[in-house]
N, C-alpha and C positions, 0 to 999 in steps of 0.2 A: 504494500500500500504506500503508495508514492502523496507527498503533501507535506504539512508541519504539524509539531507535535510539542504541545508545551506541558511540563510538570513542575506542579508548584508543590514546596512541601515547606511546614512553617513559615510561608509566607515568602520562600525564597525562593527562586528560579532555579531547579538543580539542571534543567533538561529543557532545550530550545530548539529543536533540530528542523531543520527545511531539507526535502527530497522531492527532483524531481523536476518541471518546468514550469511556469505562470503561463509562458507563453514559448512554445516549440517552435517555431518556425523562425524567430528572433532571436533563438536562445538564451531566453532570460529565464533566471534560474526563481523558482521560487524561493522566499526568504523568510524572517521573523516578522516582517511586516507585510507579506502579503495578506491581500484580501480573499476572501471567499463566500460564496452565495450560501449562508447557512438555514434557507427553506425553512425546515418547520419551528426548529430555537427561537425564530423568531417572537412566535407564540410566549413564551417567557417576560418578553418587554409589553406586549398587550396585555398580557394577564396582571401585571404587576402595576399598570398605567388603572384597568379598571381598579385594583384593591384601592391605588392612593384617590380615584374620583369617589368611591367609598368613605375613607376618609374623610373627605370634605363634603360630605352629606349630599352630594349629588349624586351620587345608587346607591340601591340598597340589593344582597345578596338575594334577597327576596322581591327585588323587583320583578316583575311578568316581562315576557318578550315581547307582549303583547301592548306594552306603554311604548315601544316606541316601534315595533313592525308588528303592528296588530294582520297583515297578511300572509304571514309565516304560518303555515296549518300547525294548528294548536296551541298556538303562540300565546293563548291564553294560562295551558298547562306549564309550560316550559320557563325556568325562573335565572336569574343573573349567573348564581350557583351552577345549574347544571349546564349553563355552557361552557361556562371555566372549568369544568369534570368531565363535560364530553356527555354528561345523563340524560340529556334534554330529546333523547332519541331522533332529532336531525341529522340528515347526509345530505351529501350533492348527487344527481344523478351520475354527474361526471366528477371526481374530484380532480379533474389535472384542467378542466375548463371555467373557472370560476370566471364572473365577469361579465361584462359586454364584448362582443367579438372585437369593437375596438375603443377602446377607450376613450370615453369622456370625462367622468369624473365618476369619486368614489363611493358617493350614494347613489349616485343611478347605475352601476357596477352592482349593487348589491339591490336593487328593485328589480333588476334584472334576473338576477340569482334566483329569487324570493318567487318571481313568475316560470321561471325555466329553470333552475337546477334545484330545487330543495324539499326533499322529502323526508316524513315524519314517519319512521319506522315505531312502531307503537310496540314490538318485540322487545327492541332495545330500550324503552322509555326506564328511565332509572338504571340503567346498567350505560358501564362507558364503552362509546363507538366512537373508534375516535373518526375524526371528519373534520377540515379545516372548515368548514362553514362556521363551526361555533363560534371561531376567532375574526371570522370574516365581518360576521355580526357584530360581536363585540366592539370592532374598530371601526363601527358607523353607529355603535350606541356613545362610543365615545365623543364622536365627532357632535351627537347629539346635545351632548348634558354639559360639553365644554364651550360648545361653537367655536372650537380652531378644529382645523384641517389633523388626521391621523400623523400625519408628515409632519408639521408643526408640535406635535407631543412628544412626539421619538424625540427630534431635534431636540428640545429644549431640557428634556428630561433627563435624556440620557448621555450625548452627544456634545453638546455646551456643559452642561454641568460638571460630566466626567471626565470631559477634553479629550474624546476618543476621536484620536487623529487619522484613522485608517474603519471610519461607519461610513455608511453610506447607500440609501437606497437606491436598486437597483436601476431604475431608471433615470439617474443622478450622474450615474458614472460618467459619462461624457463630460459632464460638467466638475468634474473634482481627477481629472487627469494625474494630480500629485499620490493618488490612492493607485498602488500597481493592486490591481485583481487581477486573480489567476481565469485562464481560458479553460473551461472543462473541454475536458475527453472523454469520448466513448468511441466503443470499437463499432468499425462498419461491417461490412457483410463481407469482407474479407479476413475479418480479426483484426487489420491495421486500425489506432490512433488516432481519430479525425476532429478538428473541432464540432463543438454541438450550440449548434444556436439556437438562443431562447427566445420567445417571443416578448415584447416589452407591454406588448397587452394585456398578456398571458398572464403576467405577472399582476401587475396591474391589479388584476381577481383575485391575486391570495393577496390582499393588503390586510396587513395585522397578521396573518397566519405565513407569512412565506416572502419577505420582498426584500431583506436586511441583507449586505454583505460585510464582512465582519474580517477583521484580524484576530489570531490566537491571543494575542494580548488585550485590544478591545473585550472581545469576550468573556475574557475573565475578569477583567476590571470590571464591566456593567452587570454580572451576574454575580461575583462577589459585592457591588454596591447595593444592589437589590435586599442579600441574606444579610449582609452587617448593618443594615436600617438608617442606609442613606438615601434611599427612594419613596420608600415606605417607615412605616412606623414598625418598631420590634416587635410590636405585639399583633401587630398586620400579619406579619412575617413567619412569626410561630405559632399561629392561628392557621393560614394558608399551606405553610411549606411544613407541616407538622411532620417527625420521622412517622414511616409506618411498616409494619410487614404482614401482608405484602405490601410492595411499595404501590402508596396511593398517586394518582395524578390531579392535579387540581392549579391551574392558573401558571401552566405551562411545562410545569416541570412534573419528575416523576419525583415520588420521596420517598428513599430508603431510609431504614432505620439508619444508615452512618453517614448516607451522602446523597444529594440532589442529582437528577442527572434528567440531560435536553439531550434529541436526535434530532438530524436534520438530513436528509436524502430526497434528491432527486435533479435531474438533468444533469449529469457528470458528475455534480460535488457532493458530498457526506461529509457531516459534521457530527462529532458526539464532543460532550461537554460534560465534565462529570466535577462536584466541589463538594468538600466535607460542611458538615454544619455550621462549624466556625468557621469556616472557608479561608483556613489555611492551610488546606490540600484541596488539589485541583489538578484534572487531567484534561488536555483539549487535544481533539486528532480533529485535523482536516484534510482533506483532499479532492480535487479535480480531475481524479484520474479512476477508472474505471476499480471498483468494488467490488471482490468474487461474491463471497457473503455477506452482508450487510449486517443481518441476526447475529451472525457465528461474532464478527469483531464487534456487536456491541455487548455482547455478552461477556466477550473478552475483557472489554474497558471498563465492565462491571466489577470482574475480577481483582483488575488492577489497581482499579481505586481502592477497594477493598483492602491490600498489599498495602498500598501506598500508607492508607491513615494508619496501617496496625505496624510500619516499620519505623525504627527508634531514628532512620536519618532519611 
């Protein structure tokens, strides 16, 4: 598995390693500060934007879906809670087409959704299915109860505040050139290496669930900020990210009894993201480059974290 790979242990950097290319054809090599499309992790920073609009008495966990997309079937059932859980028994028909086929803007992206992609599986209702829809939602209830743009909260929240020099929403890139993100790969029907292009529309549709590109270092600084109760409140924090076993998921992340841990896979790049409670152990893998197993190495990185918090260095 070719990418970077960073390990924090008491707080100190022991392991920083880059394999591999950003971009082949150029030969630039990937680094510490490359960027990468980390797809679903992004769920993380929505999840944790709704707790602090909580906070400030603009939702409540118990809000209906129905206060603010009363056309979402069952919307009246389905509560703030169980889309940050996944319980709300909502899917997409399609999950890799969220969206308007072309982008206008981000609530008519999601009225769109709501008339063509969203169905209510009443099987799953109270059990977790996961589905980027939840988060899709979420990041137009926010837009909702705040009146600034999804784009506008990330920034200001996470980005300015935490001075993370290598974020950057995907369809941004053009416009922040000083940010090297890597080029995913996928094998064509020969086996060779090719690049894989993504749609910006496409994207577009998973906004809150799927649009962040991130450096190993970004990442752990905004997901360590998040659990040390600089975004949120402590007691937001360990109400939300409670340990459990089995590990629960709730407002982006999964929560083991010893450690937090966010995936992200799809179109060339995987990202797993794994930090101890106190979140001075931390393991982050990325890469753009094609993933035999996906299961098998996150399971692995479950392992490892595991190692990691139980060794004395």
């Amino acid at each position: 598995m070719k990418g970077n790979v960073l390990v924090i242990k008491n707080n100190k950097v022991v392991l920083n390693e880059s394999t591999g290319y950003s971009n082949i054809s150029k030969k630039i090599h990937n680094n510490s500060k490359t960027a990468f499309f980390i797809n679903s992790v992004n769920k993380v920073f929505t999840g944790t934007l709704v707790l602090k609009q909580i906070e400030n008495n603009k939702l409540s966990l118990n809000d209906k879906l129905s206060k603010f997309y009363p056309q979402v079937p069952h919307a009246n059932q389905i509560t703030i809670s169980q889309l940050l859980t996944m319980e709300g028994g909502l899917r997409g028909k399609n999950e890799s087409a969220y969206g308007t086929p072309v982008f206008n803007n981000n609530q008519a992206g999601i009225k769109y959704d709501i008339k063509h992609n969203v169905i209510f599986d009443k099987q799953h209702y109270n059990q977790r299915m996961y589905s980027s829809i939840n988060y899709i939602l979420l990041s137009g209830i926010l837009e909702k109860v705040t009146h600034r743009s999804y784009e506008n909260l990330v920034k200001n929240t996470y980005i300015k505040k935490l001075g993370l020099s290598n974020t950057v929403f995907y369809w941004d890139i053009p416009k922040n050139r000083h940010i090297q993100v890597a080029i995913p790969y996928t094998k064509n029907t020969e086996g060779y290496l090719s690049p894989h292009f993504i749609p910006v529309d496409r994207v577009h549709g998973d906004l809150g669930a799927g649009s962040l590109v991130m450096s190993n270092d970004d990442l752990y600084r905004a997901t360590s900020a998040i659990l040390n109760g600089e975004i949120i409140k402590s007691a937001s924090v360990q109400k939300a990210y409670a340990p459990s076993d089995p590990a629960n998921y709730n407002a982006g992340f999964y929560n083991f009894p010893d450690f937090h841990s966010t995936n992200g896979s799809g179109d060339g790049y995987t990202t797993y993201c794994r930090i101890s409670n106190d979140t001075r152990d931390a393991l982050v893998v990325q890469s753009n480059y094609p993933v035999k197993d996906y299961y098998k190495i996150r399971q692995l990185c479950n392992d490892l974290m595991e190692s990691l918090i139980k060794s004395d260095t």
